[in-house]
C-alpha positions in Angstrom: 9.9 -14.0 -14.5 11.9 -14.0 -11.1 10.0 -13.6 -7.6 9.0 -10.4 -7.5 9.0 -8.7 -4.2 5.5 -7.8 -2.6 5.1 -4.5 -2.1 3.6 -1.8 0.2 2.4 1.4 -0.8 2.1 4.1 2.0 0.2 7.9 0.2 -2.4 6.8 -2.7 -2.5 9.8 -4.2 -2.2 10.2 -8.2 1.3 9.1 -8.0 0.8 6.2 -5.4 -2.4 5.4 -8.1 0.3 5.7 -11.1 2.6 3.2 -9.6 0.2 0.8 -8.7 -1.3 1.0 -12.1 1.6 0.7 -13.9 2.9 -2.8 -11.7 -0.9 -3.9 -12.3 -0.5 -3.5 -15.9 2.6 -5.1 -16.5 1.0 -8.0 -15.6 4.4 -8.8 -13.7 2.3 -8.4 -10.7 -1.4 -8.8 -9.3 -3.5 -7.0 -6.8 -3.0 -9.8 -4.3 1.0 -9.0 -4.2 0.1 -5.1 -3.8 -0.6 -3.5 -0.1 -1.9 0.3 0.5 -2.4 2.6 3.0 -3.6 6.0 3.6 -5.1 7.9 5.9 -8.0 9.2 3.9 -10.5 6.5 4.1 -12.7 7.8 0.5 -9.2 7.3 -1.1 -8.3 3.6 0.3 -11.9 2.6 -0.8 -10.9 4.2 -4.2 -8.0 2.1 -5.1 -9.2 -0.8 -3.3 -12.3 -0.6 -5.5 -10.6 -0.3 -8.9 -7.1 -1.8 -8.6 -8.6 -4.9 -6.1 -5.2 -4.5 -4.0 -5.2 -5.1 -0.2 -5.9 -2.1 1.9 -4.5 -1.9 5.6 -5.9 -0.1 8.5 -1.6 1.2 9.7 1.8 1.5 8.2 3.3 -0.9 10.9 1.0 -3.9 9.7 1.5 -3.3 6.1 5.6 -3.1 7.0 5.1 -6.5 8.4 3.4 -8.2 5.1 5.7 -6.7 2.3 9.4 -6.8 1.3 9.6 -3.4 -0.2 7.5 -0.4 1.5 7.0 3.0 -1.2 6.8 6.4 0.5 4.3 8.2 -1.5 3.9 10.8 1.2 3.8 14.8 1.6 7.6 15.7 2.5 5.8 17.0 5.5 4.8 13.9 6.7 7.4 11.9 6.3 9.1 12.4 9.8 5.5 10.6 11.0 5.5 7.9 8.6 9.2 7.1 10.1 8.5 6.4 13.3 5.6 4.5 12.6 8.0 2.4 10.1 10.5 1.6 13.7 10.2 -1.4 13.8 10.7 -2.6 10.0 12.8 -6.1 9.6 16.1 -5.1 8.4 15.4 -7.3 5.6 13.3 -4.8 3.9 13.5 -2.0 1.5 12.6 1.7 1.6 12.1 3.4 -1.7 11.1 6.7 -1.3 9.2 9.3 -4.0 8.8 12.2 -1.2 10.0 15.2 -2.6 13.0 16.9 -1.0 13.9 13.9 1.9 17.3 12.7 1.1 18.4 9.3 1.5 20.7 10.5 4.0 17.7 11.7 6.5 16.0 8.3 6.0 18.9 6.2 6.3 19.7 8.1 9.7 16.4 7.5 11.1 15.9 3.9 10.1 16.9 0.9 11.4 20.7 0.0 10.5 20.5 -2.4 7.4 17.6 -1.4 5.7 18.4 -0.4 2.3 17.3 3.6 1.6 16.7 4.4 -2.6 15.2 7.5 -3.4 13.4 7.7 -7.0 11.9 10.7 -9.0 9.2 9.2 -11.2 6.1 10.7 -13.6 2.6 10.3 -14.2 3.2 8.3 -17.1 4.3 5.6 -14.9 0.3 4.4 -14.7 0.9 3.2 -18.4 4.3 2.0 -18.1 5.3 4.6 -19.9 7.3 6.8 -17.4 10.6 8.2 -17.0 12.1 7.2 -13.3 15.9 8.2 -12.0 16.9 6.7 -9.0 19.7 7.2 -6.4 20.6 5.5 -3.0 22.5 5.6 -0.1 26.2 4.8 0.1 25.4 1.9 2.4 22.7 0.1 -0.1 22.6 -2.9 -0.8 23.8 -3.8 -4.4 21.3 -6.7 -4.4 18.0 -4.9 -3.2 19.3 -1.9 -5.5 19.0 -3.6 -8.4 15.6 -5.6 -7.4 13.9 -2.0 -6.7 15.2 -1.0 -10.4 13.4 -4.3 -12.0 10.1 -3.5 -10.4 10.1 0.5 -11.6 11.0 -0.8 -14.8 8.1 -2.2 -15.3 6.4 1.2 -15.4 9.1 2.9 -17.7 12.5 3.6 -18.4 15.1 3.9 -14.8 17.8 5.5 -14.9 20.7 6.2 -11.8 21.4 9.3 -11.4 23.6 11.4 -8.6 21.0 12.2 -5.6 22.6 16.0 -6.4 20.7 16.1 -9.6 17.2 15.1 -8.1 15.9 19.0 -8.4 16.9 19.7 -11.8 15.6 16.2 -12.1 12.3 17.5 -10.7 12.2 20.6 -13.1 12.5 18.5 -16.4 11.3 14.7 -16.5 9.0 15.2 -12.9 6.9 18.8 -13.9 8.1 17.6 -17.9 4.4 16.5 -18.8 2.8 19.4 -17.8 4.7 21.5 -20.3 4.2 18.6 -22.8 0.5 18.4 -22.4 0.0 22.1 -22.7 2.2 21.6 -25.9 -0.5 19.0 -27.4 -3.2 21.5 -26.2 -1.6 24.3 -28.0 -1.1 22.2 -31.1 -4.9 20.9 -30.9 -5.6 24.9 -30.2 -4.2 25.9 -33.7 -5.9 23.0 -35.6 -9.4 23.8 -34.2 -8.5 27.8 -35.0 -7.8 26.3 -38.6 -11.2 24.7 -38.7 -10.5 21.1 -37.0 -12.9 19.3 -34.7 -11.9 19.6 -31.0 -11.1 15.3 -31.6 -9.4 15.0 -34.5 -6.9 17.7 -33.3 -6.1 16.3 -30.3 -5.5 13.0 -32.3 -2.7 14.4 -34.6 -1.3 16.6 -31.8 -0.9 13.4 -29.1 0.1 11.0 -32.0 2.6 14.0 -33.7 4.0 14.4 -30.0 4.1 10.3 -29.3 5.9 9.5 -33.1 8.3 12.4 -32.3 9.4 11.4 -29.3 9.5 7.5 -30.0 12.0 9.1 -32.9 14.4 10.3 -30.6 15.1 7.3 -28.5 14.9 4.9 -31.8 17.2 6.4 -33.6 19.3 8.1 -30.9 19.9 11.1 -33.7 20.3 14.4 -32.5 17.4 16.3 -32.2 18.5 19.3 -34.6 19.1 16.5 -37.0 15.8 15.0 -37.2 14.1 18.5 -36.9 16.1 19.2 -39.9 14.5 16.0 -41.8 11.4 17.7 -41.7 12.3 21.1 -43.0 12.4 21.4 -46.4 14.3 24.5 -48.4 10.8 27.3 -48.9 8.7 24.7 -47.2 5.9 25.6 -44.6 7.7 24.2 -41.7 10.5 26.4 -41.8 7.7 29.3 -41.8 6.6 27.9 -38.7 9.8 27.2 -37.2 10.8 31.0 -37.7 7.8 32.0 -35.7 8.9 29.8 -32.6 12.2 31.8 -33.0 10.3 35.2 -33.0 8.4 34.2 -29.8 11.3 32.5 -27.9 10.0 29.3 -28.1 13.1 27.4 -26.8 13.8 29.9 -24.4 10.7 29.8 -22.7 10.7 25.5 -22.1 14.6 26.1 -20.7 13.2 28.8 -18.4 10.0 26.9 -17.1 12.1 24.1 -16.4 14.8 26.2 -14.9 11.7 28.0 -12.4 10.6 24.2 -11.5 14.0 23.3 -10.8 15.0 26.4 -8.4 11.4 25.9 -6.9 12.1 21.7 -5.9 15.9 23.3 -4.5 13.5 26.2 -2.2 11.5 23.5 -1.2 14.2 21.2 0.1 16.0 23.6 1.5 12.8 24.6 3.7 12.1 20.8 4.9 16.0 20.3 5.7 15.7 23.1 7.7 12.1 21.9 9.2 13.2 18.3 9.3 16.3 19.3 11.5 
């Protein structure tokens, strides 16, 4: 295993936990190579409690012990976190997860030299399980680029993506588990309607959903193809399948991620205009 950088977290929040989990778990990296800051103090004796990484009282001193600082901030305050981040080395790396702040506003308000990348991450990045697209500014380094992509490895699959994309982006793998879990729920719903315990529905929902899924990036087969390995001519799944048809099943998942996508473009659009 190469050096890794040490790294600074600024926003523990769930996502700033889900990182820091995920890093933790890999076993790539300990608490001692882990920094945090935030500026609720219950929430800084939180992580520092259960993850055992070093909490610091300001964003300036944490700049000065790590190699890569994480924004894990409120879009809102990220003008704040900026200025407090002035005097970075120019050896360092930003990697932002503020929804909405371009690479372009950070690279414009940062030192010259620093390398911006922008990421998109999910919750299951606490198991190292997540899904993580990142894009950069034209003048990052090539280097640090591919550093930063190591690290989030470690809690998932990264993928580079256009920084034009990061809404729809947003819409689909970012807000993506919350439809998924209230998929499992729905499943578990039925089997406990049908006479299940509450536990053992949620097992074959979570497991079906898991096995499914692991399916589709295995065998890289279209999805219409495998549904079509379960359906048998008469069968009951077809019965079932006709019903999801009836109710606009597919519609509805292209039109919730659709809404999530158009709300992460309205909220941009508000903090360029803020941000100004």
């Amino acid at each position: 295993m190469p050096h890794m950088m040490k790294i600074g977290v600024v926003g523990l929040g769930k996502m700033g936990e889900a990182l820091i989990s995920g890093l933790l778990l890999s076993k790539a990296y300990n608490s001692k190579d882990i920094y945090g800051y935030d500026i609720i103090p219950e929430r800084c004796n939180y992580i520092q409690s259960k993850y055992k990484i070093n909490i610091l009282n300001n964003i300036s001193e944490l700049a000065s012990k790590i190699d890569l600082v994480v924004l894990v901030v409120k879009p809102q305050d990220i003008s704040k976190v900026i200025k407090e981040l002035s005097k970075i080395s120019t050896a360092k790396i930003v990697l932002s997860l503020a929804a909405g702040i371009s690479t372009n506003y950070l690279e414009t308000r940062l030192p010259k030299g620093i390398t911006v990348i922008r990421a998109m991450p999910n919750l299951a990045c606490s198991i190292g399980e997540g899904m993580i697209c990142i894009t950069h500014s034209e003048a990052a380094s090539k280097k640090y680029i591919d550093k930063v992509s190591d690290i989030l490895q470690l809690t998932g699959k990264v993928i580079k993506v256009d920084e034009e994309n990061m809404a729809v982006i947003t819409g689909l793998s970012g807000s993506g588990p919350a439809f998924v879990y209230t998929f499992i729920e729905s499943l578990a719903d039925a089997g406990v309607r049908l006479g299940l315990k509450r536990e053992l529905a949620v097992n074959l929902a979570a497991q079906t959903t898991l096995g499914a899924s692991k399916l589709v990036i295995f065998t890289g087969e279209h999805t219409s193809i495998l549904k079509d390995k379960v359906v048998t001519p008469g069968g009951t799944t077809i019965e079932g399948l006709v019903e999801l048809e009836k109710n606009g099943f597919k519609g509805i998942i292209i039109e919730s991620v659709s809404k999530s996508a158009e709300k992460a473009r309205q909220i941009q659009n508000k903090l360029n205009e803020m941000i100004k």
